[in-house]
C-alpha positions as CSV (number, residue, x, y, z in Angstrom):
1,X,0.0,0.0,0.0
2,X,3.0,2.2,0.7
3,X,4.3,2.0,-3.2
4,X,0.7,2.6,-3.9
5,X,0.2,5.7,-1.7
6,X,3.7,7.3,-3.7
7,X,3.1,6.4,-6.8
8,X,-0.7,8.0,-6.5
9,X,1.1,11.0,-5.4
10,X,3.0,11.2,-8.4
11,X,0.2,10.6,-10.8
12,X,-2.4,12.7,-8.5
13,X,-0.4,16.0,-9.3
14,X,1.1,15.4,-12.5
15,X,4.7,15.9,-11.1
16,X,8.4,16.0,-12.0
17,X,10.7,14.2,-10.0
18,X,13.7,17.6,-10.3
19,X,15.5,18.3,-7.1
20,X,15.2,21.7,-5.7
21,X,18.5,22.7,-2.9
22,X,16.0,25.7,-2.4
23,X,14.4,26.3,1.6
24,X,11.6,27.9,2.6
25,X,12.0,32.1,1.8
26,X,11.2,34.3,4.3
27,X,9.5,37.8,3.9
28,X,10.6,40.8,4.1
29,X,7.9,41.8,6.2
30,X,5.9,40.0,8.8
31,X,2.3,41.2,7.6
32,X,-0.8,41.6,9.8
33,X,-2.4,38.1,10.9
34,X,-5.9,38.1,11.1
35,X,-9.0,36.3,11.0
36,X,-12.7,36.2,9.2
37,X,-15.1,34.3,10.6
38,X,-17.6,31.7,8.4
39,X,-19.7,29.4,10.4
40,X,-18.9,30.1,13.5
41,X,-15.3,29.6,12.7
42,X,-11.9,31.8,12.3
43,X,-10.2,31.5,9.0
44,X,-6.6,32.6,9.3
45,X,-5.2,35.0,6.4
46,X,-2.2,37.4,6.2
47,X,-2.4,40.5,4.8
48,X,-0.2,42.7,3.3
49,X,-0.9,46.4,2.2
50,X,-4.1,48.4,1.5
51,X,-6.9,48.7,-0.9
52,X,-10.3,46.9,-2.3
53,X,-8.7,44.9,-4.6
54,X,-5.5,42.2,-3.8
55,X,-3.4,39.4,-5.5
56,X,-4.7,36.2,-3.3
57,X,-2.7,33.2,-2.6
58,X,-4.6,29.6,-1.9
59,X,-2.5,26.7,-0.8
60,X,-2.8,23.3,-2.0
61,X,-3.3,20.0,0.4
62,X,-2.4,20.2,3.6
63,X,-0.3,23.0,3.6
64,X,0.0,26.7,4.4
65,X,0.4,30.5,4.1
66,X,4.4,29.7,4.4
67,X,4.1,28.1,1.3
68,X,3.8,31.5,-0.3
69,X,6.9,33.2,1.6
70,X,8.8,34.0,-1.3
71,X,6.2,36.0,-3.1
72,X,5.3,38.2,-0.4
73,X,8.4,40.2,-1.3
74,X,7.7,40.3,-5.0
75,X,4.6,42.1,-4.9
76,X,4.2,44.2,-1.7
77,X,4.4,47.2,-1.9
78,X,3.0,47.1,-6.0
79,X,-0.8,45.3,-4.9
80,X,-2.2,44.2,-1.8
81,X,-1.3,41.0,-0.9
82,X,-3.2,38.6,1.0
83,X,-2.2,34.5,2.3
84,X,-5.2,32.8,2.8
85,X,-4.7,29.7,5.4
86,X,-7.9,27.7,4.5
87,X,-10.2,25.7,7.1
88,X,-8.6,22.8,8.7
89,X,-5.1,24.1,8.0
90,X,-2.4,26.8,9.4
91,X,-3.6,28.7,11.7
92,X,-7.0,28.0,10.8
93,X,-9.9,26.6,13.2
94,X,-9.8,22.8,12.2
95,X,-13.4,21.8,13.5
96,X,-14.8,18.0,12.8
97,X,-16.5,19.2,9.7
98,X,-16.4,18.3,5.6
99,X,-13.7,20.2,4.1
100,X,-15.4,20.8,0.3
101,X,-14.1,22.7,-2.3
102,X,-17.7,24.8,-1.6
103,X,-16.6,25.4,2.0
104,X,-12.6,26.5,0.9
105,X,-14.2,28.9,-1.8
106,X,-16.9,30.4,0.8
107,X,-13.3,30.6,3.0
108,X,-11.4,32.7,0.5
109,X,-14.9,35.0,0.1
110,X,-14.9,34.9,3.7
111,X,-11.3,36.7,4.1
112,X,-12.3,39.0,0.8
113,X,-14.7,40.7,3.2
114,X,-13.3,40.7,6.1
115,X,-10.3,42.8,4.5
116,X,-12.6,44.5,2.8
117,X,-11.6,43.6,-0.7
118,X,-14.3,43.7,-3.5
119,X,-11.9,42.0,-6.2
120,X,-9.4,39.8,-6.3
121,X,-6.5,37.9,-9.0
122,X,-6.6,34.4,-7.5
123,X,-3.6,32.3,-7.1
124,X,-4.0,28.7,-6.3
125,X,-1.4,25.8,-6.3
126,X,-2.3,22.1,-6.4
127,X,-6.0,21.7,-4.8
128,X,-5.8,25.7,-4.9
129,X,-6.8,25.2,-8.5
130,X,-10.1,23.4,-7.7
131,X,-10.3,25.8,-5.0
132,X,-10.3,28.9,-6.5
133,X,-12.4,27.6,-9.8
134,X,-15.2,27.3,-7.9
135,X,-14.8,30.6,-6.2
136,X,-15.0,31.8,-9.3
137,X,-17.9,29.6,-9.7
138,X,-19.7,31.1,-7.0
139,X,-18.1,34.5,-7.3
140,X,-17.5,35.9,-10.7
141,X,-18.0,39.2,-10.1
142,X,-15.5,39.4,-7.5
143,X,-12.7,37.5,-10.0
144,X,-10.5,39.5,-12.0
145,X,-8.3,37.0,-13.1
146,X,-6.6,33.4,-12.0
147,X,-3.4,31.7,-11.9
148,X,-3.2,28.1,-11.5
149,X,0.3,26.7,-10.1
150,X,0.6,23.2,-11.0
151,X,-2.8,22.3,-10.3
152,X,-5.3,20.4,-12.6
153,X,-8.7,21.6,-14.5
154,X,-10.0,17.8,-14.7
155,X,-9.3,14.6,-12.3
156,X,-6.6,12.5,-13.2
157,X,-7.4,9.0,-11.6
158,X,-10.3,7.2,-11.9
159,X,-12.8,7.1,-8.6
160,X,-11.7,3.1,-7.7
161,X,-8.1,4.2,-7.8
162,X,-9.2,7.5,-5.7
163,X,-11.0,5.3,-3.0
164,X,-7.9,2.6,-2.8
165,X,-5.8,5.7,-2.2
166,X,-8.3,7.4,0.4
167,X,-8.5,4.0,2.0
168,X,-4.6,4.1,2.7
169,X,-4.7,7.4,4.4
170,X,-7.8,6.5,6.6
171,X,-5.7,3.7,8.2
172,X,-3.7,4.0,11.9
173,X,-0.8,4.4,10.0
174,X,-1.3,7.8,8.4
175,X,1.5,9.4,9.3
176,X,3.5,6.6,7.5
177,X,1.3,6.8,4.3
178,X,0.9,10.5,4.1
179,X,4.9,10.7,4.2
180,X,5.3,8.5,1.8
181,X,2.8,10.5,-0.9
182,X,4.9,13.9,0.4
183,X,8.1,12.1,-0.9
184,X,6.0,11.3,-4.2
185,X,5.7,14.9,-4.6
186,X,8.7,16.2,-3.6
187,X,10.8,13.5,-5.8
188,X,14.1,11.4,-4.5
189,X,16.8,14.1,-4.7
190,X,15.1,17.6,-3.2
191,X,17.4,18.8,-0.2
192,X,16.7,17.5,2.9
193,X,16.5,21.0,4.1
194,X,13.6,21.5,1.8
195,X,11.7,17.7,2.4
196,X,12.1,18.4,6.4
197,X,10.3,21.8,6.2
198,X,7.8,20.7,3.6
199,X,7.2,17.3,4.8
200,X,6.7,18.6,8.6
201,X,4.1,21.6,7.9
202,X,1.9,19.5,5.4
203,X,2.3,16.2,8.6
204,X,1.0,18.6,11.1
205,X,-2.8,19.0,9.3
206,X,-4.8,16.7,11.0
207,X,-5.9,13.3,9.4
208,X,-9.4,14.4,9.5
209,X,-9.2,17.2,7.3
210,X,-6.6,16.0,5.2
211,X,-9.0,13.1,4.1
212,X,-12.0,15.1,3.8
213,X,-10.0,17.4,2.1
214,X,-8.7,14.8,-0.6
215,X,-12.4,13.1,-0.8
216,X,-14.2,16.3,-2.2
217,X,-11.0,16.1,-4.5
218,X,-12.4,13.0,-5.6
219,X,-15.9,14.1,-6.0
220,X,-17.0,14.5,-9.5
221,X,-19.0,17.5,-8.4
222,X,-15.8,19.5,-8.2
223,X,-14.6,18.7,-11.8
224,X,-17.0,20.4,-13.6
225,X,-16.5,21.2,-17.5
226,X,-17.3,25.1,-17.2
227,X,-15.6,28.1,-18.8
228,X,-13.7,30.4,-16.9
229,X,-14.0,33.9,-19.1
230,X,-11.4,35.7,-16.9
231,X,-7.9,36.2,-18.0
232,X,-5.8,32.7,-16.8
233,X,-2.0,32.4,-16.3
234,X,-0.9,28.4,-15.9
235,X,2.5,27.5,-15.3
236,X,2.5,23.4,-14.7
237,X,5.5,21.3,-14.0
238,X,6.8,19.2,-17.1
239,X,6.1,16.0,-16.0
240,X,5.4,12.3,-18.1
241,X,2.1,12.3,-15.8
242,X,0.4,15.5,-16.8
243,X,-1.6,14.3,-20.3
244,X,-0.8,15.0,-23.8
245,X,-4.0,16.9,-24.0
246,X,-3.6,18.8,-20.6
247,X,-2.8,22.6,-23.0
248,X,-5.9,21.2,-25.6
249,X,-7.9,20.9,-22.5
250,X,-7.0,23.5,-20.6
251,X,-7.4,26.1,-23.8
252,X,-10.8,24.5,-24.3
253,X,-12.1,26.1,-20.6
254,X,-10.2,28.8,-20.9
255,X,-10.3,31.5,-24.0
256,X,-7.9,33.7,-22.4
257,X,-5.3,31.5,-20.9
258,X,-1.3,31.9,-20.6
259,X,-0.2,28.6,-20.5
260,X,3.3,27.5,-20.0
261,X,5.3,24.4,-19.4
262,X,8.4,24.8,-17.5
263,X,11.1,22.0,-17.4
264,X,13.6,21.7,-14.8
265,X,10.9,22.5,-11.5
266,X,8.5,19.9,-9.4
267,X,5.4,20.6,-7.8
268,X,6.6,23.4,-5.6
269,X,7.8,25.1,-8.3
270,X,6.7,28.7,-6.7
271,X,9.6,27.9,-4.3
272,X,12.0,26.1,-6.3
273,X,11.9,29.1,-8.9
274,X,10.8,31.5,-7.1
275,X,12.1,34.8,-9.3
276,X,11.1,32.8,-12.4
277,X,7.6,32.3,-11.0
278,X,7.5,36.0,-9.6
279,X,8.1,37.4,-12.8
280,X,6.0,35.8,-14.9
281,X,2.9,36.0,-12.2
282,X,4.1,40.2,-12.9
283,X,4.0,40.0,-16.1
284,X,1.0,38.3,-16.6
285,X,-0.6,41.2,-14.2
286,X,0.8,43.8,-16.5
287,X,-0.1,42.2,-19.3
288,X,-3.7,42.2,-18.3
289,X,-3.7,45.4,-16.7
290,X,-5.0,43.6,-13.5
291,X,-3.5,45.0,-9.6
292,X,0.1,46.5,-11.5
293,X,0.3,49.1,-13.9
């Protein structure tokens, strides 16, 4: 079950296996941490700067705001700048609840009004992807554009091969099993440095949500075939596992989609490039006249 849970990983998030001798970036500013409220519960965000409308980053599984340290310095000071921790992770309340893509999506609206921020560009990596599609979904008027960070548009395993690999994490041995689908992400030669911190903030999300949290990943609800009509900026990870159709597909939601392909980055690729990344998430901004002029 162990080889299964790794090589799940791998196929899961369509990544390459490219080592990274990068760490964790810290900002050069600490931000205000605050919290919005949604059912009764806090959602935990960061926010850095002023004004109604803010470049928004949303985590994938299991992670964090950290994940997102080596943008902050990038862009504050140009937009507002908000890290969104979403429920059941960070900082977060972590109630016994169902973590859906519906309940992330009302999270990241949640944090848009508390800040008091009427628009947002959208930046999701890994489940972030689903995550912000459907706020988009739900809240179009409030999108003014997206940019998915090796994440998918469509499921890539079929639901029996979704519920063996569910099944593995719901065990006694989770720990063990969600490890060993970190290392599939992270591939055999990334730093240790790098695995430690990664592998020990995504580990510290409880089992509870990090199931749920994968189940409404395998729900067909959340793969809808929909247009999104804003401007899109993708930048996946080359990798054997992402289809040969994944740009057809992806140009057939999107009319106005930037779509690039980078070789040489895995999963994380926001932190193993992180200039790379930051540039073209700036020029994509310009481009489209959305937060920098």
């Amino acid at each position: 079950m162990k080889t299964l849970t790794r090589a799940l990983a791998i196929v899961i998030f369509g990544l390459a296996t490219v080592a990274t001798s990068s760490a964790l970036v810290t900002t050069s500013s600490a931000g205000a941490s605050r919290f919005a409220k949604l059912d009764g519960n806090r959602i935990h965000y960061v926010d850095h700067g002023k004004g109604k409308q803010a470049l928004v980053f949303v985590h994938g599984w299991t992670c964090n705001v950290d994940f997102w340290k080596a943008q902050t310095p990038a862009f504050e000071g140009k937009t507002r700048v908000i890290l969104v921790d979403l429920p059941g992770h960070g900082q977060s309340d972590k109630p016994q609840i169902a973590y859906t893509m519906d309940l992330f999506a009302r999270a990241v609206d949640a944090v848009l009004r508390d800040a008091g921020v009427d628009r947002a560009v959208i930046v999701g990596h890994s489940m972030g992807t689903p995550v912000m599609c459907e706020f988009y979904r739900k809240y179009p008027q409030k999108t003014l554009g997206l940019v998915i960070v090796d994440g998918p548009l469509r499921a890539f395993l079929d639901q029996k091969m979704m519920d063996d690999f569910i099944g593995a994490l719901r065990g006694a041995d989770y720990k063990a099993q969600a490890s060993g689908f970190v290392d599939g992400m992270l591939g055999p030669q990334v730093s240790p440095q790098l695995r430690d911190e990664i592998k020990k903030a995504m580990l510290s999300t409880p089992q509870y949500v990090a199931v749920s949290a994968m189940e409404a990943m395998a729900d067909k609800a959340t793969w809808k075939q929909d247009k999104i009509n804003v401007p899109v900026l993708a930048i996946l990870a080359k990798s054997p596992f992402w289809p040969a159709d994944t740009e057809q597909y992806f140009r057939s939601r999107v009319p106005k989609l930037e779509y690039h392909m980078w070789e040489g980055p895995g999963h994380f690729l926001m932190m193993e490039k992180p200039k790379e990344f930051n540039d073209a998430v700036a020029a994509f901004l310009t481009k489209n006249a959305l937060l920098i002029t």
